[in-house]
Each structure stands twice: as C-alpha cells, then as structure tokens.
N, C-alpha and C positions, 0 to 999 in steps of 0.2 A: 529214415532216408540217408542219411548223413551216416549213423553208423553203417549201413550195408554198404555204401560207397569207402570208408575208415576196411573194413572188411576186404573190401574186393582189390583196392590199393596195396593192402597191406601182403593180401595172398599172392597178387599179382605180378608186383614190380621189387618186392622184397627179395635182398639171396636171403637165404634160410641162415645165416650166423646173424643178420639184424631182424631178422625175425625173431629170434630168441632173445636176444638180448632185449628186442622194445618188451617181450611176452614178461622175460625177466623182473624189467624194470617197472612194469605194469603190477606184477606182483609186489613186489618189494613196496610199490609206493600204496596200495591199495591196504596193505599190512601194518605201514605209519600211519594210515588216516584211520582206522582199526584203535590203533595205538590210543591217537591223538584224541578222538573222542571218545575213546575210556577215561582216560586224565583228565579230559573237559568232565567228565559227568562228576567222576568220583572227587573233582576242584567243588565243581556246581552243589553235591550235596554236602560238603563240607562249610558252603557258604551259608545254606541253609540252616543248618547244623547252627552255626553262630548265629543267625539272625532271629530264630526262633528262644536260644538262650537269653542273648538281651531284650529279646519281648519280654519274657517269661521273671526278667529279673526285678526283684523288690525293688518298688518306690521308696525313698523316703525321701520324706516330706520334715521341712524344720519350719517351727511356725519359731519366730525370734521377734517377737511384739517389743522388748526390752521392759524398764521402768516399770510399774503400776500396770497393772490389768484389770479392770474392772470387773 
C-alpha cells in the first residue's frame, strides 16, 4: 500500500530531473548495501575462520606437583 502510494507520489508530483536523481540515488545507495553486506559476510567468515582455529588448538596441560611425588 505504502509503496504504490511512494509510486504514485513520485510519478505524480515529481519534475522529471528529481525524478532521476531520487531513481539515481536509489541506485547508488542500493549498490552500498550490496557492498556493505559482502564485507559483513566475507568479516563474518573470517571470524569464524579464527574461532574454529582456536577451538582446534593443542591444549597443554602442565601438571607442577613440585618436591616428592609419590
């Protein structure tokens, strides 16, 4: 509802050079979020990447009883 009212608005009462330029900036910003969650992804499995290393990494274990051991 809301876009076809965004729609009719825009057809309507717009000149035609802010019509291009909202259509413009609609693209433009549509192409950052694009962007934006490729970077999130390719951060995200980077994180993973690490977290999965230090699970994966040797324990050690020092047992340090000192003196006499029975």
């Amino acid at each position: 509802m809301i876009r076809r009212f965004y729609i009719w608005l825009r057809l309507r009462f717009l000149p035609e050079w802010a019509r291009q330029q909202l259509l413009e900036e609609n693209q433009r910003l549509t192409r950052e979020l694009v962007d934006a969650r490729r970077e999130i992804d390719r951060l995200e499995s980077y994180i993973e990447g690490m977290q999965d290393g230090l699970r994966r990494q040797r324990k050690i274990v020092i047992n340090n009883r000192g003196g006499d051991t029975p």
